[in-house]
BATORSE-527403 format. One record per atom (N, C-alpha, C): atom name; residue number from 1; residue in one letter; x, y, z. Coordinates in steps of 0.02 Angstrom, whole numbers, plus 50000, padded with zeros to 5 digits. Example, Ala and Ser with C-alpha at 12.3 -4.5 7.8 and 13.67 -1.06 7.14 Angstrom:
<mardrens>
mardren a N k 1 r A east 50660 north 49716 up 50390
mardren a CA k 1 r A east 50615 north 49775 up 50390
mardren a C k 1 r A east 50660 north 49835 up 50390
mardren a N k 2 r S east 50642 north 49888 up 50354
mardren a CA k 2 r S east 50684 north 49947 up 50357
mardren a C k 2 r S east 50645 north 50002 up 50394
</mardrens>
This chain:
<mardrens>
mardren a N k 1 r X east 48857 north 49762 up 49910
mardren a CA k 1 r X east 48899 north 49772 up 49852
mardren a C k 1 r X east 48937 north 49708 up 49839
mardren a N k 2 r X east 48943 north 49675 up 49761
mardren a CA k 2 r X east 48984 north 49636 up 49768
mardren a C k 2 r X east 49045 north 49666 up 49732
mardren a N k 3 r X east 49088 north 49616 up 49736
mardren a CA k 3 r X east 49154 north 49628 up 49718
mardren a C k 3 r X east 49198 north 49570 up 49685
mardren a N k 4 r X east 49230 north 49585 up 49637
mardren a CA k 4 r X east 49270 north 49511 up 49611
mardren a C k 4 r X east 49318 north 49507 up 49646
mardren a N k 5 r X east 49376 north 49449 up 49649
mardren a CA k 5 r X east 49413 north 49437 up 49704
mardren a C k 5 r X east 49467 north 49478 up 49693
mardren a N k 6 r X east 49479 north 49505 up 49622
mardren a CA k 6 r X east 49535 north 49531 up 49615
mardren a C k 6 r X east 49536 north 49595 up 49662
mardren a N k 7 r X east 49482 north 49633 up 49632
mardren a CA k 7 r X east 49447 north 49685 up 49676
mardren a C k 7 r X east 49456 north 49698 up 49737
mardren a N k 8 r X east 49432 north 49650 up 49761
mardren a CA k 8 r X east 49477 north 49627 up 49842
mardren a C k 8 r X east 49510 north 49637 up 49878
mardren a N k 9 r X east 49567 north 49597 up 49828
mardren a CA k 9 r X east 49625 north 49587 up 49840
mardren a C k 9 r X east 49649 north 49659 up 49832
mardren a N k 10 r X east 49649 north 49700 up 49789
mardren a CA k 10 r X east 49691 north 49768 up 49783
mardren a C k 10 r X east 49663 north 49807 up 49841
mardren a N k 11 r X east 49598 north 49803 up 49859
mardren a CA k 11 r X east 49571 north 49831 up 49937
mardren a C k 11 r X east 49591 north 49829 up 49978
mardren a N k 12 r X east 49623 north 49756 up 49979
mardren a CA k 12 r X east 49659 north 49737 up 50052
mardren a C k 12 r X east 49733 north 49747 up 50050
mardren a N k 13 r X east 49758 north 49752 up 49975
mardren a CA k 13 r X east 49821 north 49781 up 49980
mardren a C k 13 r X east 49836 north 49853 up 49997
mardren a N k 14 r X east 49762 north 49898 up 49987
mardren a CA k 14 r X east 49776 north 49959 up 49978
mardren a C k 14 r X east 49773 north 49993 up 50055
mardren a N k 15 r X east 49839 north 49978 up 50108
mardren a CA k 15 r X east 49813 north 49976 up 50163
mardren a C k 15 r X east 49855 north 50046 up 50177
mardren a N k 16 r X east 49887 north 50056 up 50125
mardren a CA k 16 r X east 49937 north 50127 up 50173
mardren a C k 16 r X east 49998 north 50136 up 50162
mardren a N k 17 r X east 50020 north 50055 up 50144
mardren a CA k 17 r X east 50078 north 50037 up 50160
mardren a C k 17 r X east 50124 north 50019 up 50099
mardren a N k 18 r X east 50115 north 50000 up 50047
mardren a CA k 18 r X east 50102 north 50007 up 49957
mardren a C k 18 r X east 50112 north 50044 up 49910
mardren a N k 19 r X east 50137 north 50035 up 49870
mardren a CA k 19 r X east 50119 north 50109 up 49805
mardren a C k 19 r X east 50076 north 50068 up 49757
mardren a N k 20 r X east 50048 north 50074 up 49707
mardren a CA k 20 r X east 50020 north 50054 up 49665
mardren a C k 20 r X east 50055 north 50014 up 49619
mardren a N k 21 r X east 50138 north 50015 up 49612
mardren a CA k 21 r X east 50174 north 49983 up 49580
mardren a C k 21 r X east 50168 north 49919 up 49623
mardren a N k 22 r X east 50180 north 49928 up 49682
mardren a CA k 22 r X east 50202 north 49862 up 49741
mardren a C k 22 r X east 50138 north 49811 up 49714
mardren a N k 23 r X east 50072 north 49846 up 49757
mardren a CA k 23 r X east 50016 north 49826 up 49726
mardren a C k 23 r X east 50006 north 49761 up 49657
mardren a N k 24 r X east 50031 north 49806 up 49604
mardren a CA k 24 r X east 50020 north 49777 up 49546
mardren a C k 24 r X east 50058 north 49730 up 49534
mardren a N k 25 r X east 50125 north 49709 up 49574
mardren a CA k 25 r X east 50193 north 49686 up 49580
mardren a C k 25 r X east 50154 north 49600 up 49640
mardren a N k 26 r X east 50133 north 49627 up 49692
mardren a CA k 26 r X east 50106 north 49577 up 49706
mardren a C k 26 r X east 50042 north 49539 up 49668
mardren a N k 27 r X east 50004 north 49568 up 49650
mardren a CA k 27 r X east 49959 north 49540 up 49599
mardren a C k 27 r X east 49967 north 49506 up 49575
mardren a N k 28 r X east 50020 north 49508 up 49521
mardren a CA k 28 r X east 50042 north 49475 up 49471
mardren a C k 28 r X east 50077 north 49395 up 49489
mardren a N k 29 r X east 50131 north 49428 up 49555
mardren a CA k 29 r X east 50143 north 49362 up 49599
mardren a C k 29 r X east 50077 north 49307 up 49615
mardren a N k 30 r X east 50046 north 49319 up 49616
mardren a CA k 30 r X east 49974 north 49283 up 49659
mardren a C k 30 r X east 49946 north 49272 up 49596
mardren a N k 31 r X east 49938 north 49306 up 49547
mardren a CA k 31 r X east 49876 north 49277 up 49537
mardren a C k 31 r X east 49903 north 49280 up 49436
mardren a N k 32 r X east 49927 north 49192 up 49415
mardren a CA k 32 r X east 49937 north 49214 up 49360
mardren a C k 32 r X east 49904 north 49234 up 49304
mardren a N k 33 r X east 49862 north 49248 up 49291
mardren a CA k 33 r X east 49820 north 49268 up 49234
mardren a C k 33 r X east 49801 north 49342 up 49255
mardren a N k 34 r X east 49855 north 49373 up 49270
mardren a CA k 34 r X east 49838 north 49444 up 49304
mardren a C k 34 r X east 49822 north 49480 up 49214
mardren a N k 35 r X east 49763 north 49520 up 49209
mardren a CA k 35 r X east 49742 north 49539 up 49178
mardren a C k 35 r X east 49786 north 49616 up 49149
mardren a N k 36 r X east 49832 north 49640 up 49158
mardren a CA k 36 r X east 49856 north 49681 up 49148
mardren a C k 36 r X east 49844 north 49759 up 49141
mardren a N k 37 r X east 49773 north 49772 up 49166
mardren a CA k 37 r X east 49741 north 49824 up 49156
mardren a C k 37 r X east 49728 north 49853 up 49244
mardren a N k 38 r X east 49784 north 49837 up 49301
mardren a CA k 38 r X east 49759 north 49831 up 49347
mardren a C k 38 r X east 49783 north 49906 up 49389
mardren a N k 39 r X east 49819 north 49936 up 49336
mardren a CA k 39 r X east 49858 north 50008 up 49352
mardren a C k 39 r X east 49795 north 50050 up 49353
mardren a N k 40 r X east 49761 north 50044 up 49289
mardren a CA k 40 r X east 49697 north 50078 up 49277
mardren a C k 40 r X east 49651 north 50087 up 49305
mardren a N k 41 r X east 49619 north 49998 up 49329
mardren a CA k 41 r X east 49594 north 49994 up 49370
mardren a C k 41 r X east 49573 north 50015 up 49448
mardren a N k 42 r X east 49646 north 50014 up 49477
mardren a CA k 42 r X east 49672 north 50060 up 49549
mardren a C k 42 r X east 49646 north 50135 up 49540
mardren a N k 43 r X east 49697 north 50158 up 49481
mardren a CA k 43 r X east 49661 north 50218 up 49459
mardren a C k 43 r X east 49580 north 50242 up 49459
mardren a N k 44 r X east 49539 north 50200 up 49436
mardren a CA k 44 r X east 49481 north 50208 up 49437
mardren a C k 44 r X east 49440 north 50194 up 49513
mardren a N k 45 r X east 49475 north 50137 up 49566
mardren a CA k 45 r X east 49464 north 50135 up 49637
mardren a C k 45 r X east 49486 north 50188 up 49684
mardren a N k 46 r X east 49516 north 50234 up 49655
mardren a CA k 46 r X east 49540 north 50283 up 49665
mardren a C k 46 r X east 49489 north 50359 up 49664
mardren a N k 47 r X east 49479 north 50367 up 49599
mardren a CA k 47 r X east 49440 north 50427 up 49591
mardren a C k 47 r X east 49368 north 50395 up 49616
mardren a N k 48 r X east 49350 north 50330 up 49613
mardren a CA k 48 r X east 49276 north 50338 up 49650
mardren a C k 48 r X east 49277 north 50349 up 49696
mardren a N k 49 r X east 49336 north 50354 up 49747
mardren a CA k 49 r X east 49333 north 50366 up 49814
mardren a C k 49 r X east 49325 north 50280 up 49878
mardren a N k 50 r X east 49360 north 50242 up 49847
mardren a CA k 50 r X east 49370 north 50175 up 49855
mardren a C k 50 r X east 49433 north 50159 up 49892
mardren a N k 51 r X east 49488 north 50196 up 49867
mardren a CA k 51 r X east 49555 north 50201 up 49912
mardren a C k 51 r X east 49577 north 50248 up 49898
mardren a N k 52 r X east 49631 north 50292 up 49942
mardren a CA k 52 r X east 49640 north 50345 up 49952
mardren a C k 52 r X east 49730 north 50366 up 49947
mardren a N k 53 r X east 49750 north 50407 up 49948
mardren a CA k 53 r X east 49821 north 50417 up 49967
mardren a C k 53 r X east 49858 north 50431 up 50053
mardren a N k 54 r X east 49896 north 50409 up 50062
mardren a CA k 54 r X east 49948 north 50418 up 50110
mardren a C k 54 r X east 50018 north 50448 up 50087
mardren a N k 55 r X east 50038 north 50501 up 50137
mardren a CA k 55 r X east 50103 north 50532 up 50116
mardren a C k 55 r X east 50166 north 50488 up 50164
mardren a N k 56 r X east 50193 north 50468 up 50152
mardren a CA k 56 r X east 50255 north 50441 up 50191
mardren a C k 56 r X east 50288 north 50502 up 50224
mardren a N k 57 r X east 50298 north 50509 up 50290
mardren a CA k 57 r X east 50331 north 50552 up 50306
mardren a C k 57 r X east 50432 north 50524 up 50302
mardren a N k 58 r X east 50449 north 50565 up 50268
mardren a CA k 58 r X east 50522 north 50533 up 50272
mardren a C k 58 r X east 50555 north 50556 up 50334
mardren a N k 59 r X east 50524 north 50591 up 50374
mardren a CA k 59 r X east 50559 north 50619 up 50413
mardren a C k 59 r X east 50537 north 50607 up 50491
mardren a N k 60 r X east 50481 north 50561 up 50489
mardren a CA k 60 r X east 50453 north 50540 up 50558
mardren a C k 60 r X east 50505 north 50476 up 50582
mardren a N k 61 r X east 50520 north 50466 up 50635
mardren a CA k 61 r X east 50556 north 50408 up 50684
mardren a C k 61 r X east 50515 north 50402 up 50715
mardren a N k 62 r X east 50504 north 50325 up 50744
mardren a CA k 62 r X east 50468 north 50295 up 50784
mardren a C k 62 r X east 50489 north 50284 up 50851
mardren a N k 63 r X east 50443 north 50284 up 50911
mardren a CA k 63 r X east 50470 north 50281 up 50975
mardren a C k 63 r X east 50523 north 50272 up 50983
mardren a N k 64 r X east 50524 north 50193 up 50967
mardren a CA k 64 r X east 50574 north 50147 up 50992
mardren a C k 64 r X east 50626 north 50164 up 50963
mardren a N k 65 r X east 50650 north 50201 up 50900
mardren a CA k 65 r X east 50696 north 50197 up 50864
mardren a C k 65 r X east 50728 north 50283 up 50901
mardren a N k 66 r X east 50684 north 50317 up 50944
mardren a CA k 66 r X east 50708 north 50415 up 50944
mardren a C k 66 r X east 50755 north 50372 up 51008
mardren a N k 67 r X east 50690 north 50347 up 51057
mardren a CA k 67 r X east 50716 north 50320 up 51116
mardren a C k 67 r X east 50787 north 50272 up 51113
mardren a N k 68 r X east 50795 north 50240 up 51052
mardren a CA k 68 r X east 50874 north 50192 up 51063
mardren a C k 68 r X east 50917 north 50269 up 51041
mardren a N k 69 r X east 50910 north 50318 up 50971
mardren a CA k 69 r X east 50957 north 50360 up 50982
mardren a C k 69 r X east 50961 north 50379 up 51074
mardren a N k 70 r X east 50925 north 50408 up 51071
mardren a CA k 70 r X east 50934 north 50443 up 51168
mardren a C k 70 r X east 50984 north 50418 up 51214
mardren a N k 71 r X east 50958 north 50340 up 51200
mardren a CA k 71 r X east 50998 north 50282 up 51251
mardren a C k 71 r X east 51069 north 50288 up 51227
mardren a N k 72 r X east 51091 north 50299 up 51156
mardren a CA k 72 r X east 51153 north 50298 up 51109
mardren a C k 72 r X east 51165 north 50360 up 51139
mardren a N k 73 r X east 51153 north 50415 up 51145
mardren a CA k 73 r X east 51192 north 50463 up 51148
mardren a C k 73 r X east 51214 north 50487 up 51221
mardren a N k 74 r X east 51166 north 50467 up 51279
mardren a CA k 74 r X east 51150 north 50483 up 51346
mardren a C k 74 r X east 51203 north 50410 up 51381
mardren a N k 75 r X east 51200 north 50334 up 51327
mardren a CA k 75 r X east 51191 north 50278 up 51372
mardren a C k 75 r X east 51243 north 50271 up 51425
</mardrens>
């Protein structure tokens, strides 16, 4: 399969970690002649089944961060 670089590039942005605004926000940074159609685009890398969604949990803590409360409350 080929791919244009822009193409790419939104692939490799689309890692998890992003919204589609961020995405389009770095794009534009990088690359000036950003074509402006790149919301759509995502959109369409999207329903082919090209990149996918992630839910942010707002409510998950990470090891290190449960473990320093613990240490805070126990230390």
């Amino acid at each position: 399969m080929f791919i244009d670089e822009s193409t790419a590039r939104i692939l490799d942005l689309s890692d998890g970690t992003r919204t589609a605004a961020e995405i389009i926000t770095q794009l534009e940074h990088e690359q000036a002649g950003a074509k402006g159609n790149e919301l759509e685009w995502i959109e369409y890398l999207f329903v082919e089944g090209l990149i996918g969604l992630r839910q942010k949990n707002p409510t998950y803590v990470s090891a290190n961060a449960k473990s320093e409360q613990i240490c805070e409350q126990y230390g």
